[in-house]
GUPATI-790688 format. One record per residue: residue in one letter; x, z, y of N, C-alpha, C in turn. Coordinates in steps of 0.001 Angstrom, whole numbers, padded with zeros to 6 digits, always signed. Each point is the difference from the previous one (the first is absolute). Last residue first. Layout:
<rs>
AXZYXZYXZY...
</rs>
This chain:
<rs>
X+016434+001798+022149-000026+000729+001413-001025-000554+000881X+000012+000597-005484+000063-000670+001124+000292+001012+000872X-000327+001050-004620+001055+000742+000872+000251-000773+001069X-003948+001072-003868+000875-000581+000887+000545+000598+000914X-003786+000035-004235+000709+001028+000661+000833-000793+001142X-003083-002912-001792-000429+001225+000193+000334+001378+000383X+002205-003935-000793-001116-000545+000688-000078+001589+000382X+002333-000042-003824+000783-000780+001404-000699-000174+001497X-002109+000363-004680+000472+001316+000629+001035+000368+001435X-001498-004458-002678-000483+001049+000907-000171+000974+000700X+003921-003495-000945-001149+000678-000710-000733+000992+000874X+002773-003423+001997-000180-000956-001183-001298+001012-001011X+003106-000821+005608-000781+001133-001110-001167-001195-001635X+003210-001065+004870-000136-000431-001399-000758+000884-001049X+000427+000301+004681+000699+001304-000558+000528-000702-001760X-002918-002651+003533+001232+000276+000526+000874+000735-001183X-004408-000538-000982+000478-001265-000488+001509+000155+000792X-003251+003227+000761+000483+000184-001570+001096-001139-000205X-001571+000794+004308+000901+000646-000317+000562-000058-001352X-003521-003059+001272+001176+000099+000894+001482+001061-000458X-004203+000837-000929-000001-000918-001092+001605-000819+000745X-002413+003060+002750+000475+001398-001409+000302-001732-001051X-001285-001223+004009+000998+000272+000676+000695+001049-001332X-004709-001871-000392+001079-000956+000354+001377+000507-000011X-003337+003077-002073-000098-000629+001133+001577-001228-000027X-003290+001315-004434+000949+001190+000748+000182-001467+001211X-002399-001055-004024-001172+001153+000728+001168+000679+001187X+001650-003302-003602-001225-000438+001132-000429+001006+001009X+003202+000457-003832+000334-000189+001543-000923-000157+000731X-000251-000854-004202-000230+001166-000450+000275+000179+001493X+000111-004673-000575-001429+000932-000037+000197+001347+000010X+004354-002180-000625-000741-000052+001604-001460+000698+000166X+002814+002146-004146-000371-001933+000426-000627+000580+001321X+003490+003034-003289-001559+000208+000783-000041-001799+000558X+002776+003370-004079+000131-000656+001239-000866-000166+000473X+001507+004342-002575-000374-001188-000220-000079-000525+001372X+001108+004796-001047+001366-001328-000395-000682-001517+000424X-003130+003699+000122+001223+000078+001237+001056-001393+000034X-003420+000900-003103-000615-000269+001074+000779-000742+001240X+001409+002286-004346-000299-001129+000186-000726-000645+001131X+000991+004564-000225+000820-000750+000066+000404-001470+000063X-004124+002895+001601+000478-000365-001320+001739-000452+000073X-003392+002321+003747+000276-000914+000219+000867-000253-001450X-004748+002997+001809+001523-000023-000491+000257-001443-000975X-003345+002409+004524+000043-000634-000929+000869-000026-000592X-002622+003841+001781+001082-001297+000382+000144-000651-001090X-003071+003733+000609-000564-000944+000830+001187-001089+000196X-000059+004353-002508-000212+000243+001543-000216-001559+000799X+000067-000130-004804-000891+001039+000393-000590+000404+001513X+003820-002982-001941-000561-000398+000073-001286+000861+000453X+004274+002038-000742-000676-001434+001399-000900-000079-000430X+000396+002452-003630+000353+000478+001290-000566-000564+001401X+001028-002497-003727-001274+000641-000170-000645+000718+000958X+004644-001787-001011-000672-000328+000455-001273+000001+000780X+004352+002267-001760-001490+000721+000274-000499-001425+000580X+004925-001326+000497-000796+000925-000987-001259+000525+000522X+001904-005144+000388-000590+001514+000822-000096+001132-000661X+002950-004429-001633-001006+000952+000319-000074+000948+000643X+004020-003725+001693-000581+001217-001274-001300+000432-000300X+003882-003891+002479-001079+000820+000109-000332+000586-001198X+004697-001326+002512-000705+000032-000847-001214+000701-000089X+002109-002506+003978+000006+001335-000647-000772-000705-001089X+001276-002887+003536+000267+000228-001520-000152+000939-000819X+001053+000583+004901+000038-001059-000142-000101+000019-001994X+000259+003919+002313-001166-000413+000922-000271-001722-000725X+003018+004542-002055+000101-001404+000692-001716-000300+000294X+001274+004381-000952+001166-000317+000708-000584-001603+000313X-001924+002365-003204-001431-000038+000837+001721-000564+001561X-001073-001350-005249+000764+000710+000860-000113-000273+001767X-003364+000282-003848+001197+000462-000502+000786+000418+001173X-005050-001134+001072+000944-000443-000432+001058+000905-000500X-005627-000393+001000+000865+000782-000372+001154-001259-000123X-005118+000587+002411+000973-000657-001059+000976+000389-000154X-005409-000080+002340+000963+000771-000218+001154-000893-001498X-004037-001159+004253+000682-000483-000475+001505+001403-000688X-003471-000882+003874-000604+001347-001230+000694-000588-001267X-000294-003101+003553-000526-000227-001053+000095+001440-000923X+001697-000302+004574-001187-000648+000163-000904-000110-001600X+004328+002875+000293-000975+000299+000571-001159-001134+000151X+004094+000925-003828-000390-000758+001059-001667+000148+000777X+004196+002430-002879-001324+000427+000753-000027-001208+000854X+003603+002173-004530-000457-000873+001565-001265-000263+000195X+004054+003004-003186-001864-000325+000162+000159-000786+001499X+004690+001067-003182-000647-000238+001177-001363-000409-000093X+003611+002466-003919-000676-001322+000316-000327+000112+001683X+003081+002641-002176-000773-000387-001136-000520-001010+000700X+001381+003618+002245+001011-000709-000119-000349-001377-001180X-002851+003401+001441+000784+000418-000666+001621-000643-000246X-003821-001788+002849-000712+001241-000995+001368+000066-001132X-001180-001854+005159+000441-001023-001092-000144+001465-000687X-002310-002838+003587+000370+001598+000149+000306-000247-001628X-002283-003125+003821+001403-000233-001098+000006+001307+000102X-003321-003715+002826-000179+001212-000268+000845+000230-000916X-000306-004918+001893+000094+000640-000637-000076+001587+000188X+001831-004013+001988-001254-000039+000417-000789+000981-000539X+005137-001133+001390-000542+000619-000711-001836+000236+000364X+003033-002173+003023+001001-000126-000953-000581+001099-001461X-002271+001113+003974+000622-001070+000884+001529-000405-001557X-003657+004076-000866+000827-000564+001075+000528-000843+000119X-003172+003942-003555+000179-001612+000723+000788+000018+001579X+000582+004678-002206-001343-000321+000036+000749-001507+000269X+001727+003496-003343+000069-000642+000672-000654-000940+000731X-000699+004532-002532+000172-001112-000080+000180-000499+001095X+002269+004621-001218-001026-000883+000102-000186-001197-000096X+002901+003083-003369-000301-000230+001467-000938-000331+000500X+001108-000496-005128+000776-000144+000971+000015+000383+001335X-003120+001525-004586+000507-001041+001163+000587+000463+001163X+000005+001559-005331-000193+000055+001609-000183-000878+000692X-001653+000429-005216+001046-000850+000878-000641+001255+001003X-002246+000320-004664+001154+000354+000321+001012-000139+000852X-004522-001703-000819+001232-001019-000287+001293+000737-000676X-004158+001312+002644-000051-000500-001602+000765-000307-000468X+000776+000838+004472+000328+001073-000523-000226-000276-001792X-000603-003626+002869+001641+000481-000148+000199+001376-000943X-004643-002065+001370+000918-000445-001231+000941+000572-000223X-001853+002013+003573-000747+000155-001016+000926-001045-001117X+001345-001078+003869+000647+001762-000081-000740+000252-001186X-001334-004043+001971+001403+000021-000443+000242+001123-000404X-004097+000226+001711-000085-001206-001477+001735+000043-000666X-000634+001657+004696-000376+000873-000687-000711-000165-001733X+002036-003502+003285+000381+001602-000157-000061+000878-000930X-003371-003609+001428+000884-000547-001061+001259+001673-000260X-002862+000550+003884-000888-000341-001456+001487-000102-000915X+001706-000028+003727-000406+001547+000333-000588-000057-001447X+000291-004163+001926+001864+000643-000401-000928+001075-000458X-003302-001964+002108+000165-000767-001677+001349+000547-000341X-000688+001423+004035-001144+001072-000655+000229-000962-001515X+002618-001805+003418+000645+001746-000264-001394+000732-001151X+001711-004795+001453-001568+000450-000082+000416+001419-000479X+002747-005175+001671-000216+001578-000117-000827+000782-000097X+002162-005485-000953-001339+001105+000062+000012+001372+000132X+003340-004660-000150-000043+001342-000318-000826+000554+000569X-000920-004699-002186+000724+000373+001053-000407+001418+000220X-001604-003213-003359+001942-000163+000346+000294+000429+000801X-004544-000010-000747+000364+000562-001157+001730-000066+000173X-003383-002055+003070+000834+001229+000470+000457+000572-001131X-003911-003678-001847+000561+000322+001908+000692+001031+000229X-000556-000412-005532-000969+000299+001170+000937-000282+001568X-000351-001084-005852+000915+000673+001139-000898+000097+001099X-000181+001210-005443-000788-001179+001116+001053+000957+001433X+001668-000570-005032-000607+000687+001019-000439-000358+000769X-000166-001928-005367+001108-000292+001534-000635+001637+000965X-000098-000336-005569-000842+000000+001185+000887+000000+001247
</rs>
């Protein structure tokens, strides 16, 4: 199943009350988990579009705000290529209302139609940055 993209989905969104929700989804898995998390999360900015608070050293959760969009990578150091991972607790998210993003989801590629719905200037960027998988799209490190 593709993700549906949406207008502003590529660009960094700040919503302190959807940070504040998801949060508190992160800390509940982590603890299921047996994990700390890392600090706080990191809110979207100018080279990161994304919400990032990384849980043990283990992986990185990311938060894309227009699409309530949740996904996990390995290594959470590179911005470019990260490896993506399951979400743990899916279920979790999903409960409080987000959606969760598969690995396969992530890795896979996307056609102009899947583009349709996002603004001129976000299809611009994809095609500048060369971006190839979705997850690419969806988390990002445009400026």
């Amino acid at each position: 199943m593709q993700l549906p993209l949406a207008g502003g989905c590529t660009l960094p969104v700040v919503d302190a009350e959807c940070a504040r929700e998801w949060m508190g989804v992160v800390h509940r898995v982590a603890r299921d988990a047996g994990w700390r998390v890392s600090g706080t999360a990191l809110p979207p900015t100018v080279g990161q579009n994304y919400y990032a608070v990384d849980c043990e050293g283990l992986l990185q959760l990311r938060l894309n705000v227009p699409l309530r969009l949740v996904g996990a990578v390995y290594d959470a150091d590179s911005r470019l290529n990260a490896e993506f991972r399951d979400v743990p607790g899916p279920d979790a998210f999903g409960e409080a209302g987000f959606a969760v993003a598969s690995v396969t989801q992530l890795e896979g590629g996307f056609t102009d139609s899947d583009l349709a719905q996002l603004t001129e200037p976000e299809r611009k960027d994809i095609a500048h940055h060369r971006v190839w998988r979705l997850g690419d799209v969806v988390f990002n490190w445009f400026d």
